[in-house]
C-alpha positions as CSV (number, residue, x, y, z in Angstrom):
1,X,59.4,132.0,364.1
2,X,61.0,130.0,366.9
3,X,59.6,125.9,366.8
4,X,60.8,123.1,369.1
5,X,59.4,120.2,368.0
6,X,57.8,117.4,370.3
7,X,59.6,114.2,368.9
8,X,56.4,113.0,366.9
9,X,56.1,113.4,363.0
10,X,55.4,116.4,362.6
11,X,54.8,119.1,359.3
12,X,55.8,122.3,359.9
13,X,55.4,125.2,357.1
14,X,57.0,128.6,358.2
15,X,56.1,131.0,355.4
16,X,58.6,133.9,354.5
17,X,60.9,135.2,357.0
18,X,63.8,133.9,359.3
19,X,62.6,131.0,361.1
20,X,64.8,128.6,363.5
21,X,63.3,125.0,364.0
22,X,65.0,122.6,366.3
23,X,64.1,119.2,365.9
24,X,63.4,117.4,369.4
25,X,66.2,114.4,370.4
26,X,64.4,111.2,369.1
27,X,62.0,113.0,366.9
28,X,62.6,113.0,363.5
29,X,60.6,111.8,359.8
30,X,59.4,115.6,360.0
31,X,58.4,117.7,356.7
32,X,59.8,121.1,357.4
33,X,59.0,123.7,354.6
34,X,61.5,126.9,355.5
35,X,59.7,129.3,352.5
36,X,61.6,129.0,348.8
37,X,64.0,131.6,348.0
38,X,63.1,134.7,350.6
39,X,66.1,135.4,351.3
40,X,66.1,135.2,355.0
41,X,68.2,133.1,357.3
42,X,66.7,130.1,358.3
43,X,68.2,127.8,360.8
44,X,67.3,123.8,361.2
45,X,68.6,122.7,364.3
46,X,69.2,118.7,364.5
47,X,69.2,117.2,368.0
48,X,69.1,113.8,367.8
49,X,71.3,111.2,369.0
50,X,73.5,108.9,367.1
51,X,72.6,105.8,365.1
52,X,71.4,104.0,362.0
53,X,68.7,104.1,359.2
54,X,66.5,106.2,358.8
55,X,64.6,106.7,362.1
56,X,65.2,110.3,362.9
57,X,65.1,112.0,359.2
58,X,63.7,114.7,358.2
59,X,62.5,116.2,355.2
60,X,63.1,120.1,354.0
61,X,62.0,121.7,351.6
62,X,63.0,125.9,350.5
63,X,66.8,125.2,351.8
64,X,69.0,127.9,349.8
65,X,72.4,125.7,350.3
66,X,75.6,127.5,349.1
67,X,74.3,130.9,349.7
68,X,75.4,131.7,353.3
69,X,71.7,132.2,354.2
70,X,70.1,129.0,355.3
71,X,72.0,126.5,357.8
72,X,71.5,122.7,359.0
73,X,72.8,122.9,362.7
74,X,74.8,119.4,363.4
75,X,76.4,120.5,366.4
76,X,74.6,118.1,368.4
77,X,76.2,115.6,366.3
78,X,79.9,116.8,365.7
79,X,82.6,115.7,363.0
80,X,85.9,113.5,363.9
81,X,88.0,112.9,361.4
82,X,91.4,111.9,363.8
83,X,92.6,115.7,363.1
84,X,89.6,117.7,362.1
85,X,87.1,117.8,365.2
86,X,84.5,119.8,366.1
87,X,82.6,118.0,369.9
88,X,78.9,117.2,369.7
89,X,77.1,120.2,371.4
90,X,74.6,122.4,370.6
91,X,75.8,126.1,371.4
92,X,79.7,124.2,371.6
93,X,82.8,126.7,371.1
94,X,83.5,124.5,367.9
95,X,82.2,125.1,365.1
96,X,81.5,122.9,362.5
97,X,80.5,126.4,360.1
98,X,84.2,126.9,358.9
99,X,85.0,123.2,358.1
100,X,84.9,123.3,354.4
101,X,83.0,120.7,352.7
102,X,85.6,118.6,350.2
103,X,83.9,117.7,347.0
104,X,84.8,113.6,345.9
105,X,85.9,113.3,342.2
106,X,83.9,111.4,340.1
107,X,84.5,107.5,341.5
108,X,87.1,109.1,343.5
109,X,88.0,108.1,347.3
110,X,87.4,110.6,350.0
111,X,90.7,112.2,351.6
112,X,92.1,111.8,355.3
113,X,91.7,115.1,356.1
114,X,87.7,116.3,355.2
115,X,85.0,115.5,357.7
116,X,82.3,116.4,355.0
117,X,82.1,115.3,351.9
118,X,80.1,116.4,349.2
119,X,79.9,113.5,346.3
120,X,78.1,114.8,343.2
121,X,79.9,112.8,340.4
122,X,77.5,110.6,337.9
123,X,79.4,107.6,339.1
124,X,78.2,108.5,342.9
125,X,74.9,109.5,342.2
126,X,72.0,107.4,344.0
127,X,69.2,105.9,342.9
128,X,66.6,108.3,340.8
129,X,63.4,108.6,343.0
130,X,65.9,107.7,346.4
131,X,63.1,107.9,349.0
132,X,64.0,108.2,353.1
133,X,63.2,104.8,353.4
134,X,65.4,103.3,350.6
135,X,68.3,106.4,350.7
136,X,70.6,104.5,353.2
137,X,70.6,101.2,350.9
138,X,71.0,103.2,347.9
139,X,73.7,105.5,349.3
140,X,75.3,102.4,350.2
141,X,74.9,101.1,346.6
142,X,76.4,104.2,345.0
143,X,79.5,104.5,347.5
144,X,80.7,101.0,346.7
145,X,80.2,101.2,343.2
146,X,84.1,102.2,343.7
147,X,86.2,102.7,346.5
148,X,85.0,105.9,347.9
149,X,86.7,104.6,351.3
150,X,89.4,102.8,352.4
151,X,91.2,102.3,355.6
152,X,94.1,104.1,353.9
153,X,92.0,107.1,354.1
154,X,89.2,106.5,356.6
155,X,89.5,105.2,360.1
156,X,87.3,103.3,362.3
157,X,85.8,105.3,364.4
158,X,85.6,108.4,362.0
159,X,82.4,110.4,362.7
160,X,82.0,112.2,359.2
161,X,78.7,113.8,357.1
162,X,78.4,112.8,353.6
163,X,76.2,114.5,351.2
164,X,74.7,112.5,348.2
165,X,72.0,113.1,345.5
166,X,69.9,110.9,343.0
167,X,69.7,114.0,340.4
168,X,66.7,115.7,341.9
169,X,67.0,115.7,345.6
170,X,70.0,116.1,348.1
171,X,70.8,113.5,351.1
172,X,72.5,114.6,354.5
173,X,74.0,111.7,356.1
174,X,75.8,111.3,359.3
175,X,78.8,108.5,358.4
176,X,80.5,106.5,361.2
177,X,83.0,104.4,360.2
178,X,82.8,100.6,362.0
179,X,86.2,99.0,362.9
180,X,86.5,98.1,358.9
181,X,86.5,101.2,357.5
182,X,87.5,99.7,354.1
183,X,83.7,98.5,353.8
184,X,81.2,100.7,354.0
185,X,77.4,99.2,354.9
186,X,74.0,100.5,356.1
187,X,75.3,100.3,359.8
188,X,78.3,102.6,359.0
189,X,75.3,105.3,358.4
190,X,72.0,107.4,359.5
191,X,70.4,109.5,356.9
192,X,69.9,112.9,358.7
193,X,67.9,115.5,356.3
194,X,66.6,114.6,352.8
195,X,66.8,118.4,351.4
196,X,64.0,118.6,348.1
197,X,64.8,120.4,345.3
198,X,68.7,120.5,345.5
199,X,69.9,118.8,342.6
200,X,73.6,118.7,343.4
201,X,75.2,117.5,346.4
202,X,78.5,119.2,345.0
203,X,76.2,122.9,345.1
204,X,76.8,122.7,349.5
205,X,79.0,125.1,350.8
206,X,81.2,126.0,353.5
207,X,78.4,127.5,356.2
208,X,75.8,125.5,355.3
209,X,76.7,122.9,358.1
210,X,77.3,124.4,361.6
């Protein structure tokens, strides 16, 4: 199945087979079930402009991350890390597929050089229960628990994706780093795709994103 949707809230359940959905610039709070485990290659294409909260999420259930099978397109979005980057555009040259995702240590502080992180330690885990409504303000929580960031490591201006989880669920965030990027906040961030069932942020792979 090919679906475009319309930029209302929308619930979309595609069954078994490969299925590409493309969520409409300024749509977003969508439930998109893609079909547990069949084994086919789904593709959820996210077009939606930049910005903050929550506004645009969606929610997506059946993704089989770190398999090489399902994919979140971000290209609308792009990475920018100041040496890794990949220009926003669907259907761009770039590619954000072969940017490996770099996994946080436990309370550890992102590097210079990933533009996605993956943070799966107990010390960055979110809230239990994190909702779209509350997972910006509990990402937030769990980030400056420590020092995850620092503008030894993190410029303004950085356009990154950060992957959290609160032990049952994963959370796909699009992170843009304000002129302090030694403080992360809920403006610094817009949560993207709340993926059900994925336990463990750390579990994404390279080819997941693209």
């Amino acid at each position: 199945d090919t679906i475009t949707t319309a930029g209302g809230v929308d619930t979309i359940t595609t069954g078994t087979g490969a299925d590409t959905i493309t969520v409409a610039a300024g749509g977003g709070l969508d439930v998109i079930n893609i079909g547990a485990a069949d084994g086919a290659a789904d593709n959820i294409i996210i077009n939606t402009a930049s910005g903050t909260g929550a506004t645009h999420a969606i929610t997506v259930t059946g993704f089989e991350n770190g398999t090489g099978t399902d994919t979140i397109d971000i290209g609308a979005i792009g990475v920018d890390n100041g040496s890794t980057t990949v220009a926003a555009g669907v259907g761009s040259t770039n590619t954000i597929a072969a940017v490996a995702p770099v996994t946080v240590g436990n309370n550890g502080q992102a590097t210079a050089n990933g533009a996605i992180f993956l943070f799966s330690g107990a010390g960055d885990q979110m809230a239990a229960n994190s909702t779209v409504g509350n997972a910006v303000a509990n990402a937030v929580t769990a980030l400056t628990s420590t020092a995850d960031f620092s503008g030894a490591n993190i410029a303004g201006g950085d356009d990154l994706i950060l992957v959290l989880d609160d032990g049952t669920n994963s959370f796909v965030f699009q992170y843009l780093a304000a002129g302090n990027a030694a403080i992360t906040q809920a403006g610094d961030m817009q949560l993207l795709a709340k993926i059900d069932g994925v336990a463990d942020a750390g579990t994404f792979a390279t080819g997941d994103f693209i």
